[in-house]
DRENDO-1510 file (C-alpha; in Angstrom, 1 decimal, always signed):
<recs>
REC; n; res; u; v; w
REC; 1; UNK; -6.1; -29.0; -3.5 .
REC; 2; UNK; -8.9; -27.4; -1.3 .
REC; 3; UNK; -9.5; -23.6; -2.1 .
REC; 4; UNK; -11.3; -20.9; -0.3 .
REC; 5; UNK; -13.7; -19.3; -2.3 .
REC; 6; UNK; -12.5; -15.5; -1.4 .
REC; 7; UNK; -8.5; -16.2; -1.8 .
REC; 8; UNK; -8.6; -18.7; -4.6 .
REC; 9; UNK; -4.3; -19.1; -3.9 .
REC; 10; UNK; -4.4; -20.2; -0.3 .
REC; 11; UNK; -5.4; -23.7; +0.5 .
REC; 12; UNK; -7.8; -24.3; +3.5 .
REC; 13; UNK; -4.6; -25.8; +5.9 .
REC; 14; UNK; -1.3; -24.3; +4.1 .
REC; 15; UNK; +0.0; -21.2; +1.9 .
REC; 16; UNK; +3.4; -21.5; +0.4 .
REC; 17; UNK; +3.0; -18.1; -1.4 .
REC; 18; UNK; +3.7; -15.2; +1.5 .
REC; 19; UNK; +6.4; -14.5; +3.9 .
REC; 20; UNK; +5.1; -16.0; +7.0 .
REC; 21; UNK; +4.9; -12.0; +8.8 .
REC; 22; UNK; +2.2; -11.0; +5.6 .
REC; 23; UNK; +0.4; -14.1; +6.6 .
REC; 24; UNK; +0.2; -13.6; +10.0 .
REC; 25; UNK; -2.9; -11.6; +10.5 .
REC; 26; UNK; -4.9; -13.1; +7.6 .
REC; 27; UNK; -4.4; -16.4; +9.5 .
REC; 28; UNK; -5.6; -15.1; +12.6 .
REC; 29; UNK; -8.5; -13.1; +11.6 .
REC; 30; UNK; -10.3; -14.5; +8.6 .
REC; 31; UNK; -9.1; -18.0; +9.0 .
REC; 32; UNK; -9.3; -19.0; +12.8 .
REC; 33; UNK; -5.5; -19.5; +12.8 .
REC; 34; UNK; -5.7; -22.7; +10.7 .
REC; 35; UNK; -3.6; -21.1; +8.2 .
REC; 36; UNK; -0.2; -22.8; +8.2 .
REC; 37; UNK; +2.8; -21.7; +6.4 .
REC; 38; UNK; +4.1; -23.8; +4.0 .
REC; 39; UNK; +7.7; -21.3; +3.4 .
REC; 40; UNK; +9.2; -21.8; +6.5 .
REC; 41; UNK; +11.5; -25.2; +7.0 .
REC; 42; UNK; +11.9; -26.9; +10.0 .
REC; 43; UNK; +14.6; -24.6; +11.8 .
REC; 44; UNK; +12.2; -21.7; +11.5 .
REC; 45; UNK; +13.9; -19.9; +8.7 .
REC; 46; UNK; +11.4; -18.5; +5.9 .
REC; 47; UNK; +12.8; -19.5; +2.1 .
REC; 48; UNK; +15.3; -16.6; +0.9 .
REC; 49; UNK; +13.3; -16.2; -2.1 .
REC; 50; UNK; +11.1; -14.4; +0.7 .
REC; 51; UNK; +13.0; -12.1; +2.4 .
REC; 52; UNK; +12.2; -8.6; +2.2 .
REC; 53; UNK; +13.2; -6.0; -0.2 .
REC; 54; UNK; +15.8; -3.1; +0.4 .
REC; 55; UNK; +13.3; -0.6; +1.9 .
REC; 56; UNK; +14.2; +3.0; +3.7 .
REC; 57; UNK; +10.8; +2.5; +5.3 .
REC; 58; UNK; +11.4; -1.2; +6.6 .
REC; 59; UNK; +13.6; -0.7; +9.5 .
REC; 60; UNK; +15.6; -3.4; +11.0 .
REC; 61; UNK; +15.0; -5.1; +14.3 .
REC; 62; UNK; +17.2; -3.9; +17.0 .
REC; 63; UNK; +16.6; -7.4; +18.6 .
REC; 64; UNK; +16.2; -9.9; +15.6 .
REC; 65; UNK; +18.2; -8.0; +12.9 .
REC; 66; UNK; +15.4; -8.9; +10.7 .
REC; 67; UNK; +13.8; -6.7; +8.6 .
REC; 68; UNK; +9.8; -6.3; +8.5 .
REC; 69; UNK; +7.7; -7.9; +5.4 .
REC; 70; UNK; +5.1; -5.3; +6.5 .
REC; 71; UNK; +4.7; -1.9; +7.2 .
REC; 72; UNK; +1.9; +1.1; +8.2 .
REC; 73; UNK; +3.2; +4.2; +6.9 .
REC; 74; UNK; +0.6; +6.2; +9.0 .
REC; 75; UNK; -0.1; +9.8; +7.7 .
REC; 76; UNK; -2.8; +12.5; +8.5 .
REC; 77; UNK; -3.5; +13.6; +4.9 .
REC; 78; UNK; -7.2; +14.5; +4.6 .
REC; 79; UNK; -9.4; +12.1; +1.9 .
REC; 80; UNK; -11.7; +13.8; -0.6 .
REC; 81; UNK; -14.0; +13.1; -3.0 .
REC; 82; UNK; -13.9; +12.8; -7.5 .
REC; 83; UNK; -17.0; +12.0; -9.1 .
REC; 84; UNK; -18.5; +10.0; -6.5 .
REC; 85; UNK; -15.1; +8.6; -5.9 .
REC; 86; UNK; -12.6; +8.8; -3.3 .
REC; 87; UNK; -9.1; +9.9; -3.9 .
REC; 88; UNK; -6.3; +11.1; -1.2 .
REC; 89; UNK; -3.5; +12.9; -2.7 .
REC; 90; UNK; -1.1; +12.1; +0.1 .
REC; 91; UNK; -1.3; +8.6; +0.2 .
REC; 92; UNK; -0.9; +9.0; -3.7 .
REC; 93; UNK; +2.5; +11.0; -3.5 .
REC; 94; UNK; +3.6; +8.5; -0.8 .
REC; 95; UNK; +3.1; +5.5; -2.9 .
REC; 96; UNK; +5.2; +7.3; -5.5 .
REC; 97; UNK; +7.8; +7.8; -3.1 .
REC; 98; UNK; +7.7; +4.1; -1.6 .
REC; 99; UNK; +8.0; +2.8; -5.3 .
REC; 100; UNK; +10.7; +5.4; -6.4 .
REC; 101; UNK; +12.5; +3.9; -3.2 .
REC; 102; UNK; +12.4; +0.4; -3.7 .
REC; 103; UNK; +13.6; +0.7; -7.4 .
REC; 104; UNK; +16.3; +2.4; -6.6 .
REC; 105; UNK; +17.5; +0.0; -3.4 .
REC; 106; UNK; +16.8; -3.5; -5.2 .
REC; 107; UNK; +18.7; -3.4; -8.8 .
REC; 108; UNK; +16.7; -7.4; -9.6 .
REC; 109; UNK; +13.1; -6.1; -8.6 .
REC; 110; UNK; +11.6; -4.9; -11.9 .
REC; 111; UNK; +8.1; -3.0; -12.4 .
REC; 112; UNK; +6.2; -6.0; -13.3 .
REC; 113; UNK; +7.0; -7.3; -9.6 .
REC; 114; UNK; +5.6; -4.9; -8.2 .
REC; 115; UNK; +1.2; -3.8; -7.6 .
REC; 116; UNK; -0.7; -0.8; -6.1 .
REC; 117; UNK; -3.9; -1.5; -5.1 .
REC; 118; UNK; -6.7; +1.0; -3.9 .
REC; 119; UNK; -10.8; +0.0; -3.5 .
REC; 120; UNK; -11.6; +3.3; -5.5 .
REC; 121; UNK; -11.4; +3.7; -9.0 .
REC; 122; UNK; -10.3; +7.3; -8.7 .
REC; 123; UNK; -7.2; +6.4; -6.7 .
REC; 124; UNK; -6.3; +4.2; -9.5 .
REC; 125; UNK; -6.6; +7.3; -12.2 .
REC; 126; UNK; -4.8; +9.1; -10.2 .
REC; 127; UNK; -1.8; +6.9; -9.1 .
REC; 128; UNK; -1.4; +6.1; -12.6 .
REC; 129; UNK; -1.5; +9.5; -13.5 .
REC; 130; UNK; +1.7; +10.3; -11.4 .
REC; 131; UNK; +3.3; +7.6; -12.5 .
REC; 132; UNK; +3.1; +7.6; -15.9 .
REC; 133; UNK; +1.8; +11.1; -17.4 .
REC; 134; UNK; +2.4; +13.7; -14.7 .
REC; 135; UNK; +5.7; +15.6; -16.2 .
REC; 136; UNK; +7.5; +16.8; -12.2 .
REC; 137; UNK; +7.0; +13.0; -11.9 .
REC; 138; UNK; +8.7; +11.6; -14.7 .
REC; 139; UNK; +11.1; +14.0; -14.5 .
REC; 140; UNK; +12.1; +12.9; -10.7 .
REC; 141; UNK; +12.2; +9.1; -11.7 .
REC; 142; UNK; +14.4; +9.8; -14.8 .
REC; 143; UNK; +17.3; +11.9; -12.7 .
REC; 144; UNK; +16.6; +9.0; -9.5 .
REC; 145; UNK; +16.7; +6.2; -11.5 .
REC; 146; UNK; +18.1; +6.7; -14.8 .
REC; 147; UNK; +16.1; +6.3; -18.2 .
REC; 148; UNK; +16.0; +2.2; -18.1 .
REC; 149; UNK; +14.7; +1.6; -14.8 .
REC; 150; UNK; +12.1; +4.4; -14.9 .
REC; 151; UNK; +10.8; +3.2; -18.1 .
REC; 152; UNK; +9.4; +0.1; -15.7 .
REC; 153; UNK; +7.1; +2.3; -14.0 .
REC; 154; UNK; +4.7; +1.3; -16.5 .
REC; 155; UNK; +4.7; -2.1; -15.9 .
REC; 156; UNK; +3.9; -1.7; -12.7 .
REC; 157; UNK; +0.2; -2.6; -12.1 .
REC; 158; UNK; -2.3; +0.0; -10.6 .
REC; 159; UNK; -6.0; -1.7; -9.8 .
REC; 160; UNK; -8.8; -1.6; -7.6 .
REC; 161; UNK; -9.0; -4.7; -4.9 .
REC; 162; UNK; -11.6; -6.4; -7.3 .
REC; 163; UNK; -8.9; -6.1; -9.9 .
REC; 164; UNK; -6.4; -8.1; -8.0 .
REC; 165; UNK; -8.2; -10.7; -6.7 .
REC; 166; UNK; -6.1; -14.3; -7.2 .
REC; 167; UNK; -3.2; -12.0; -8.5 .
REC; 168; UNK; +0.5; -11.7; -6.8 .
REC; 169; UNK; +3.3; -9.4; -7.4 .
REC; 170; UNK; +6.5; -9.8; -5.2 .
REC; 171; UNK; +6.2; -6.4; -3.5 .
REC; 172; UNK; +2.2; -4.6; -2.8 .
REC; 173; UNK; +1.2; -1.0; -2.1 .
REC; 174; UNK; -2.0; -1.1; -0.4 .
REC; 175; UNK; -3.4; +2.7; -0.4 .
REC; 176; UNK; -6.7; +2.7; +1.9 .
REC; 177; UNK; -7.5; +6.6; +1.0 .
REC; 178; UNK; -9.8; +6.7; +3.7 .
REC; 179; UNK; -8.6; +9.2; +6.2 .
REC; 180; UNK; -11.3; +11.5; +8.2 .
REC; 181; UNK; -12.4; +12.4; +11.1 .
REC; 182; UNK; -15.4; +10.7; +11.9 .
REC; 183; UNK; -14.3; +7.2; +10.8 .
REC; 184; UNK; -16.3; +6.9; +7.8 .
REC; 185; UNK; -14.6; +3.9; +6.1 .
REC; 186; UNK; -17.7; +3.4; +3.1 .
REC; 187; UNK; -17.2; +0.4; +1.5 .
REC; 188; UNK; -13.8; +0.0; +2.4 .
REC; 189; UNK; -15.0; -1.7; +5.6 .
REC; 190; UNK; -15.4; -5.0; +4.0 .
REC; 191; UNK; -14.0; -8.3; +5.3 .
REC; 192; UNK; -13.0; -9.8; +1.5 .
REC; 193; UNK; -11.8; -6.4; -0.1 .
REC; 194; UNK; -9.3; -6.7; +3.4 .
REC; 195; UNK; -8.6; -10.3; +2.7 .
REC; 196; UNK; -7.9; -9.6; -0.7 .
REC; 197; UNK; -6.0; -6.3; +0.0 .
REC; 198; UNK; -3.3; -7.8; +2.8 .
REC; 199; UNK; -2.9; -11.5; +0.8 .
REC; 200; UNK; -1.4; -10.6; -2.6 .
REC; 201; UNK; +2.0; -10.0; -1.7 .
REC; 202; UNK; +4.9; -12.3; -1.5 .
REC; 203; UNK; +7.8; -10.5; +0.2 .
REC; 204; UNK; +6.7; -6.8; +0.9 .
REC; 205; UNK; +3.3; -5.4; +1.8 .
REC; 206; UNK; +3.1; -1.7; +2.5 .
REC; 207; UNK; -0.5; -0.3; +3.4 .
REC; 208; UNK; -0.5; +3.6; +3.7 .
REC; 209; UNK; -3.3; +5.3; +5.1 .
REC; 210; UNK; -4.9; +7.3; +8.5 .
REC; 211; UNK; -4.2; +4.6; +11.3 .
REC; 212; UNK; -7.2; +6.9; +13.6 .
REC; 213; UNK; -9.5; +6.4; +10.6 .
REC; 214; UNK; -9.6; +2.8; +10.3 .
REC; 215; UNK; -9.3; +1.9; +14.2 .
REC; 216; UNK; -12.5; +4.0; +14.6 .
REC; 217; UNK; -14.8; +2.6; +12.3 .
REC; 218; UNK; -18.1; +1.8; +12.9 .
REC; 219; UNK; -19.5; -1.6; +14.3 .
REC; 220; UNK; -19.8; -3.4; +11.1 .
REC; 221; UNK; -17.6; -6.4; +10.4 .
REC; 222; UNK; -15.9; -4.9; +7.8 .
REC; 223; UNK; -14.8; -2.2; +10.4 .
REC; 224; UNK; -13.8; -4.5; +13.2 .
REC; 225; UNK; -11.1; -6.2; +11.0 .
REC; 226; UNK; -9.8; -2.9; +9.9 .
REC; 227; UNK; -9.6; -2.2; +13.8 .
REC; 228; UNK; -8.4; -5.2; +14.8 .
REC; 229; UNK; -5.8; -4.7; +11.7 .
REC; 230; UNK; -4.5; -1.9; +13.7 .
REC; 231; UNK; -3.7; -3.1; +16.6 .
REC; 232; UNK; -2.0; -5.6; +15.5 .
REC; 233; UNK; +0.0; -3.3; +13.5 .
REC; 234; UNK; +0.7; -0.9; +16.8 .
REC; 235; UNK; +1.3; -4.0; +18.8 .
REC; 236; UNK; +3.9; -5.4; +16.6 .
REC; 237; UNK; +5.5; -2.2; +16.2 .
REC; 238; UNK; +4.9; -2.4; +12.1 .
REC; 239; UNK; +3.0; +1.1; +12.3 .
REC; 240; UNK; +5.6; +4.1; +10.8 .
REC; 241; UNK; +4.7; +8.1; +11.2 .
REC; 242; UNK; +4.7; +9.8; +8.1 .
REC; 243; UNK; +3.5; +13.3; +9.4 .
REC; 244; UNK; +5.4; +16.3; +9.4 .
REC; 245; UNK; +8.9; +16.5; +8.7 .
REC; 246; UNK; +9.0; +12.9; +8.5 .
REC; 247; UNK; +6.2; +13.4; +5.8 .
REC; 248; UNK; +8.5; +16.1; +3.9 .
REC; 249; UNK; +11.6; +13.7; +4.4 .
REC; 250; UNK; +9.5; +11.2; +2.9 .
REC; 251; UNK; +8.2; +13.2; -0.6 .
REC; 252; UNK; +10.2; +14.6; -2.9 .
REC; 253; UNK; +9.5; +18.0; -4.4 .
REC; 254; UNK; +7.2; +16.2; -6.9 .
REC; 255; UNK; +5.3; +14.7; -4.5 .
REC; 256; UNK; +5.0; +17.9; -3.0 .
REC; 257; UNK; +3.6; +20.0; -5.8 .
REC; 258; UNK; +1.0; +17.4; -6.3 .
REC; 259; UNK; -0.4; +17.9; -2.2 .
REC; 260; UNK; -0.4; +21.2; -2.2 .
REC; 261; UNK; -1.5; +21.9; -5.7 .
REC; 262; UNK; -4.4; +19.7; -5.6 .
REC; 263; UNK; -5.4; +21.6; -2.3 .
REC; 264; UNK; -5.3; +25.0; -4.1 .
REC; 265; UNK; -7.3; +24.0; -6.3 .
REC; 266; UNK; -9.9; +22.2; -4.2 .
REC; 267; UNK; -9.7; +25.6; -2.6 .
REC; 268; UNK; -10.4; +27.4; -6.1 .
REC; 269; UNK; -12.8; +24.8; -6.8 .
REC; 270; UNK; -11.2; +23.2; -9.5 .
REC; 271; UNK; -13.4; +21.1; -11.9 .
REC; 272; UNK; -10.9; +18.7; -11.8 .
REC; 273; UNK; -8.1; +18.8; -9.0 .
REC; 274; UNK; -6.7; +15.3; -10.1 .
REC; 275; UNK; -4.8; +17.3; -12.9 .
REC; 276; UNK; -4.4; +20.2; -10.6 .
REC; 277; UNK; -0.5; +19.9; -11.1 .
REC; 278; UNK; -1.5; +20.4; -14.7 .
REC; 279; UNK; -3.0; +23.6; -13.8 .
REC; 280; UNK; -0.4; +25.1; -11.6 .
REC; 281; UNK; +3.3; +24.2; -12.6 .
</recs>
C-alpha cells in the first residue's frame, strides 16, 4: 500500500477511514482530487458504521434528511496569549459544551472515541483543565450525565496537531484559537498542521473557531487553505453562529464562569488567568 508521507493512513488513490463529507475538502485541496473514497458502495450510500453522531449542533438537511459529518461552530471570542502560548477561553467552553452534548445524545460513543485537538500547547492545558480538574465543570457533567459516563471524560484525548498525527478517534474537536482582528493566524497557517487537523476523524469533525480570522489570513500557503477552508464551509452551508444568545444557548453556566472569569482577570492582570475560575468562584 502507497502512503503519503504527511497522512500516513490515507493511501495515494483511496481512504476507507472517513465519511466521504470529512474527506471532501482534504481531497480537493491537498490532494488534487485524487482522493477516492473507499466507504461508499456502489448505490452511493456511505457504510453505517459512518454515519454521524446524535449532535444538537449537526442539523438535518431540509432537502436530503441527512445529517452533516462536519460542522463550523463560528464564534467571535477574542484569542489571547499564556506564556508565549495561545489560548481562547471561548472556543475552550464550547468544546466542553460540544462534548457534554454528544455524551449525553449517543449512549455507545464512549470517551476513548472521542479527540480535541488544538496547535497550541496552552489550549491543551487548558481544555484538559475544564475537563478534568475544574470543579463548576465536573460538577455540570456529573448532574448531565450521571457518575459513569462523566467518569469517561478522562479518556478522552486532548493534544496538539503534532500529537495526533496518524491517530483517529470516531468523533474530533478541532479548536483553532486563533480569532483576531487583523488575521494573524502564526503558525497555524500551515498546510500539514490543516491536513492533519481536518483528516483524523471518522464520523464527526467539529472545528470551532473565528470564521473572519482564518478567511483573512495573510498570503502564505498555510493561509490560503485556511481561506479556501472557509468557503467551502459557507458554501456548503456547514458554517453554524455561535454568537450571542446562540452563544449563551450553547454554554452552560460553567462554561460561562470560565469566559467571563478569565476576562476579569486578564483585566486584573492575573498571573495566571487559565485558573482564573480558581480565583473567582
Amino acid at each position: 500500500m502507497r502512503r503519503l508521507s504527511v497522512v500516513p493512513s490515507i493511501t495515494l488513490d483511496m481512504q476507507y477511514r472517513m465519511h466521504p463529507e470529512i474527506s471532501r475538502f482534504p481531497s480537493s485541496e491537498f490532494y488534487a482530487r485524487s482522493l477516492k473514497d473507499g466507504t461508499v458502495d456502489s448505490g452511493g450510500r456511505v457504510h453505517s458504521r459512518l454515519q454521524p453522531p446524535l449532535s444538537e449542533h449537526l442539523v438535518i438537511n431540509a432537502l436530503t434528511g441527512g445529517r452533516p459529518s462536519v460542522v463550523f461552530l463560528d464564534h467571535d471570542g477574542l484569542e489571547a496569549t499564556k506564556d508565549r502560548s495561545r489560548i481562547n477561553v471561548t472556543d475552550a467552553a464550547i468544546v466542553c459544551a460540544v462534548i457534554e452534548d454528544l455524551l449525553r445524545q449517543n449512549e455507545d460513543l464512549r470517551g476513548e472515541d472521542i479527540g480535541v485537538i488544538s496547535p497550541y500547547i496552552a489550549q491543551i492545558s487548558l481544555l484538559n483543565y475544564l475537563l478534568n480538574v475544574d470543579p463548576d465543570h465536573r460538577q455540570r457533567f456529573r448532574g448531565t450525565l450521571g457518575q459513569n459516563r462523566a467518569d469517561e471524560l478522562s479518556q478522552i484525548e486532548v493534544k496538539t496537531v503534532n500529537g495526533f498525527e496518524g491517530r483517529q478517534k470516531e468523533i474530533v474537536l478541532f479548536s483553532t484559537v486563533r480569532n483576531n482582528a487583523t488575521g494573524a493566524l502564526g503558525f497555524l497557517a500551515d498546510r500539514r498542521r490543516l491536513n492533519v487537523g481536518l483528516t483524523r476523524a471518522r464520523r464527526g469533525l467539529f472545528v470551532i473557531g473565528g470564521l473572519a480570522t482564518l478567511r483573512a489570513g495573510s498570503a502564505t500557503r498555510g493561509a490560503v487553505a485556511w481561506k479556501h477552508y472557509a468557503d467551502f464551509l459557507t458554501g456548503a452551508r456547514l458554517v453554524r453562529p455561535v454568537k450571542g444568545d446562540a452563544l449563551r444557548q450553547v454554554l452552560d453556566r460553567s462554561g460561562w464562569k470560565v469566559v467571563e472569569h478569565y476576562w476579569r482577570a486578564r483585566l486584573l492582570r492575573c498571573e495566571d488567568p487559565c485558573l482564573a475560575t480558581q480565583k473567582h468562584a
